[in-house]
N, C-alpha and C positions, 0 to 999 in steps of 0.2 A: 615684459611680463607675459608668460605661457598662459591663455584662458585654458580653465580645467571644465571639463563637463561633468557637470553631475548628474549622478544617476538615480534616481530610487532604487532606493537597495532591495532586492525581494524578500517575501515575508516567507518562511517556508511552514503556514500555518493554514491547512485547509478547512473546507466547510467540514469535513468528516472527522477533522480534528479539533473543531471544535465543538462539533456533537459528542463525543466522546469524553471531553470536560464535563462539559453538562453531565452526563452519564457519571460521570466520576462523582463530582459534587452533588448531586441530588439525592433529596433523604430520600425514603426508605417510606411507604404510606402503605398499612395495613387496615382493614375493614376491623370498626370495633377500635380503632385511636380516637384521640379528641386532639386535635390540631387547631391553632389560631389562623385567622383565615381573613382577609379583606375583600369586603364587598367591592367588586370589578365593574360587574353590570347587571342591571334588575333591567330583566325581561319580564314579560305580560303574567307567563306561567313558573316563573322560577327566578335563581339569578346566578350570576358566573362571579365564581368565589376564588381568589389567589391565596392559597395556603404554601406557595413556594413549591411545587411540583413543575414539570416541565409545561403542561394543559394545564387551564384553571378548571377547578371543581364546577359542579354543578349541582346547586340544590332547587329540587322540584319545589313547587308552592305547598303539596300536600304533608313535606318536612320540616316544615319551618315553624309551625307550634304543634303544642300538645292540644292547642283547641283550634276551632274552626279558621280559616285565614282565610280572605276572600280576594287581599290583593296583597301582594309581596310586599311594597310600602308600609304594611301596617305593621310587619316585622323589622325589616332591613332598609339603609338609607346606604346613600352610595358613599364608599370610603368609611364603611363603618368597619371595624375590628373585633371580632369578639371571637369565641369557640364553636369549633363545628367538629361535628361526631360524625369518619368516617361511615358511611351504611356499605360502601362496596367498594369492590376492586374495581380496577381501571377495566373500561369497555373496550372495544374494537379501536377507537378514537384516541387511547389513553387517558380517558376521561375518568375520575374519581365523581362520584356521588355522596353529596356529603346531608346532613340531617342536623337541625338544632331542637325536630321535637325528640330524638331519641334522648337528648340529653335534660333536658325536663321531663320525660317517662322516667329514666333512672334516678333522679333527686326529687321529685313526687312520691316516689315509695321510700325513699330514704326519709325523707319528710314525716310520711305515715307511720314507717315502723317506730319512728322519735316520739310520735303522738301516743300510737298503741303504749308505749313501756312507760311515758307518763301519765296516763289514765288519764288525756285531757277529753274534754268534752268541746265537740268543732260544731261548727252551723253551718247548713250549705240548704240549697232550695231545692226544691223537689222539682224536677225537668219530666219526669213522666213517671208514669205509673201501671202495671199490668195485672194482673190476677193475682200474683204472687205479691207483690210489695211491690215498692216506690223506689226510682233513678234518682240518683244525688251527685254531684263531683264535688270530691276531696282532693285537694291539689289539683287540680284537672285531671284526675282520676276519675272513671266510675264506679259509684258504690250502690251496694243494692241494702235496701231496707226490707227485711222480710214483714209479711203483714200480722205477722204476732208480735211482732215490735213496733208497731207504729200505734199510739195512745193516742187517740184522739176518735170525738165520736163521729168527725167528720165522713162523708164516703171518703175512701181513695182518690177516687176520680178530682175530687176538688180540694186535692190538695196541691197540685202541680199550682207552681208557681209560689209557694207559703215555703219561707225559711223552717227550718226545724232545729232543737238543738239535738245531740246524735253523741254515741257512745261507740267503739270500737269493740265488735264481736271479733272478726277475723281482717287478717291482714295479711298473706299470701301473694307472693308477689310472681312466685313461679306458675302457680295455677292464675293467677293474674284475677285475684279473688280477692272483693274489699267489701265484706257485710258489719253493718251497721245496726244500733238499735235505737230507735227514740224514746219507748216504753224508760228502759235501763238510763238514760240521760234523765229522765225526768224523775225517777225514783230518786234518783239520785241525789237530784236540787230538793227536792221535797224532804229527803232522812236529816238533809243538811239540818234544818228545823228542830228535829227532834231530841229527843235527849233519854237516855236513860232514865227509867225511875219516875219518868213523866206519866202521869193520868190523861186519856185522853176516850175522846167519844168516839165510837165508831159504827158501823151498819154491819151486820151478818152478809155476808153475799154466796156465802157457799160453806156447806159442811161434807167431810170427810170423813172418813171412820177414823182417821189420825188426830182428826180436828177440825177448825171451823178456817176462814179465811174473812178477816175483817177488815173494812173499808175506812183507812182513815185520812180522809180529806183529798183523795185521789190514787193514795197509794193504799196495798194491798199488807196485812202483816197477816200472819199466823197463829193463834192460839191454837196449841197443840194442847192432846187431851190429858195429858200429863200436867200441862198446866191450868185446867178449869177449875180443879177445887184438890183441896187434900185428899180429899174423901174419891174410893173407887168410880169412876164413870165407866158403864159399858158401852156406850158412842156418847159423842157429841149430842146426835139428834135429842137424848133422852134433857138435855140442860136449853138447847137452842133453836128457832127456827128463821129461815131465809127472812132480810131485813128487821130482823130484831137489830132494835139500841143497844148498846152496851156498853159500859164502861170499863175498860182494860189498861194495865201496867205495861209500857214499856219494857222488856227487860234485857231486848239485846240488838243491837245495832249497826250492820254487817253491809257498809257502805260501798264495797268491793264489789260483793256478789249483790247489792240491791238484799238484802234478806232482812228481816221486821219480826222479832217474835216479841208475843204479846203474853202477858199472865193475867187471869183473875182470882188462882189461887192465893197470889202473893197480896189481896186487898181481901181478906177472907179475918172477921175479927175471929172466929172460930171454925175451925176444922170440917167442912160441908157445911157452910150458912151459904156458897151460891145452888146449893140443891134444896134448901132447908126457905131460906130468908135471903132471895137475891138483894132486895132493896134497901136489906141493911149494907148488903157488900156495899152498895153504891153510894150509899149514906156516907159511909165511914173511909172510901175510896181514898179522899186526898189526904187523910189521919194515918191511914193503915203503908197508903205509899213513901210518908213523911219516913216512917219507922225503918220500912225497906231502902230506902236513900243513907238514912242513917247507919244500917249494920252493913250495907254496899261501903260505906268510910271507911268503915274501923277496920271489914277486911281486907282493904285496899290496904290500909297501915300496915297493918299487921302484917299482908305479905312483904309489905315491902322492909320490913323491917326485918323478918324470917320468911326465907323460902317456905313456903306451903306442899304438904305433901301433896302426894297425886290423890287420893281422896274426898283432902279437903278441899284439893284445887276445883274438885269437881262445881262447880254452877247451875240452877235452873237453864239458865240461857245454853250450858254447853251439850245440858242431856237435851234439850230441842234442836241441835244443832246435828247433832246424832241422830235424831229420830227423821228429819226431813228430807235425807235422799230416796227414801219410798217414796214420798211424795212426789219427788221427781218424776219416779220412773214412773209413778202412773200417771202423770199429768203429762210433760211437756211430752215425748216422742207424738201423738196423734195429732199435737199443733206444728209440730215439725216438718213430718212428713209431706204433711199437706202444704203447707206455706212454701218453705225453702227449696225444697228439689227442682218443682216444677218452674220456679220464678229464675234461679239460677240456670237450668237448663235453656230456657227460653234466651233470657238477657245477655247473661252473662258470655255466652260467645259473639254475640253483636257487639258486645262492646270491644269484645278483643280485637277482632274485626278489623275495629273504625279506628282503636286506638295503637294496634300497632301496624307499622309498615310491613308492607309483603317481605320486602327484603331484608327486615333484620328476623324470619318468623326461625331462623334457623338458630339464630342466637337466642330464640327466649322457648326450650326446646319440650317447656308445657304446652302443647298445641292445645286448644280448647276443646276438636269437634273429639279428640281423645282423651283428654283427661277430666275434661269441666263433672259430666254425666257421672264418670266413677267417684270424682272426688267427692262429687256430693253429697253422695249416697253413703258415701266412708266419714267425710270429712263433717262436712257442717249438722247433721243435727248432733256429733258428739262434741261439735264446740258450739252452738247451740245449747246444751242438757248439759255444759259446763257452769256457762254462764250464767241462764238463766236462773234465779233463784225460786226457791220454790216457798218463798213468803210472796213472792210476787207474781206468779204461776195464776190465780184470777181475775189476773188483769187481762191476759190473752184470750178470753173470749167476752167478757167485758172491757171497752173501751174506756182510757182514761181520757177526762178530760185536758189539754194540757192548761 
């Protein structure tokens, strides 16, 4: 029997041809993807991430949340799997940089805009406070509280650290702008209460030439002058003065915009008895509003039964609802001014700052130290003098308690 030699047969597969494989096979990694990725190895200041690239990614510590991270552990454990949000192309190294706060920055405002359009009312703690208003985080976002929205008669300064409940003014993701109001949250809870047609007690705390503005039980309503008596009034002043009692009719209840108008016409047994015989108004108040509840029925029925012409549609509550954009315009703009610009100029690019990464500033292409100053000056006090209502208008320089 012939012994055969064997040979190892050669491979004709080189190292260059197998880099080339690689090359063939490998995806395809763009800045601005969100890839799934395993944690490789957690270093002191970051950790080495395998998303299937030829190098493993590398996310710095300062990518890894949307809030402060002090040791990579408190994020990522080894052999863990979850998603990472390219920040950049491959370095000199072929190295990708990758980010999990950008992807918490992106689903915190998706979060927010959800809140905004359901008019929910959020709680967050007050982290600091400056001339303008009070620092809040909403989803780990920051929000800024301007200080004509903050109700309480506490100083500023001592509120850091106290929860608040909070209402959604603006919600701006590209100017990277989230203003909040506490005044508007608390109106709010407090209208819940209320009812049309309801008698209630309240304090004078300011008179207009449109009308008076009364205090009832922390919130602010409107008795406009159309509504003090049947009978002509030429101001307010000539029926009321600051801190007068009074007794006023509910008669419309405007939970959106925070707005409260009040009537004492509608508790009047006769046509000028609050010029003539206030104390009988007040006498007869829960008699006279019983009556007003009652014909508030019938033409509920009756519309609902027949559309109502535009005429009859008309209501006390809607010619006050008409009359108080003056009041607006001469009330909120001098609380605006001064509160919002200077607080958002100051703040508000700090926090851009801290909360976005250098490297994505090109993708989010509001830069602040350009846009924050114009916006503001354009943008928030006409969403501001949106919002605000002008039944609630003296509350901003009288503090509510909350």
């Amino acid at each position: 029997m012939v012994n055969q030699k064997l040979t190892a047969p050669e491979i004709g597969f080189t190292h260059d041809d197998f880099a080339a494989l690689l090359d063939k096979y490998d995806y395809h990694f763009s800045p601005g993807d969100i890839v799934p990725g395993t944690v490789f190895s957690i270093e002191p200041r970051g950790a080495l991430i395998d998303i299937g690239a030829k190098t493993a990614a590398y996310i710095p510590i300062q990518e890894m949340s949307i809030n402060r991270v002090d040791s990579p552990e408190e994020v990522l454990q080894s052999n863990e799997t979850r998603e990472f949000f390219i920040l950049t192309d491959e370095n000199e190294d072929g190295q990708l940089t990758l980010s999990i706060r950008r992807i918490e920055y992106m689903r915190a405002w998706e979060r927010v805009r959800q809140l905004q359009a359901e008019d929910a009312t959020v709680r967050s703690g007050v982290f600091a406070t400056n001339r303008g208003g009070a620092l809040v985080r909403i989803e780990g976002l920051r929000g800024f509280i301007p200080g004509s929205h903050i109700s309480t008669r506490k100083p500023k300064e001592e509120l850091v650290g106290e929860e608040l409940p909070l209402k959604f003014l603006e919600v701006d993701e590209e100017r990277n702008r989230l203003v909040l109001s506490h005044r508007r949250a608390l109106v709010e809870r407090k209208m819940n209460r209320l009812e049309v047609g309801e008698v209630v007690i309240g304090t004078v705390r300011g008179i207009k030439p449109y009308g008076a503005f009364i205090d009832i039980g922390g919130v602010s309503g409107l008795l406009h002058i159309s509504e003090i008596s049947h009978e002509h009034i030429d101001t307010p002043h000539s029926v009321f003065n600051v801190n007068d009692e009074v007794k006023v009719m509910i008669i419309d209840l405007d939970a959106e915009r925070g707005r409260i108008s009040l009537s004492t016409k509608q508790l009047e047994p006769e046509p000028g008895d609050m010029i003539k015989n206030r104390d009988l108004v007040y006498d007869k108040a829960e008699e006279m509003a019983a009556k007003y509840r009652e014909q508030l029925l019938a033409k509920q029925q009756s519309a609902a039964a027949a559309p109502a012409s535009p005429a009859e549609a008309a209501s006390p509550a809607e010619v006050v609802a008409e009359e108080i954009p003056a009041a607006v315009e001469e009330e909120i703009p001098a609380a605006v001014e001064e509160e919002i610009p200077a607080a958002v100029k100051e703040e508000i690019p700090a926090a851009v700052k801290e909360e976005i990464p250098a490297a994505v500033k090109e993708e989010i292409p509001a830069a602040v130290e350009e846009e924050i100053p114009a916006a503001v000056k354009e943008e928030i006090p006409a969403a501001v003098e949106e919002e605000i209502p002008a039944a609630v208008k003296e509350e901003i320089p009288a503090a509510v308690e909350e």
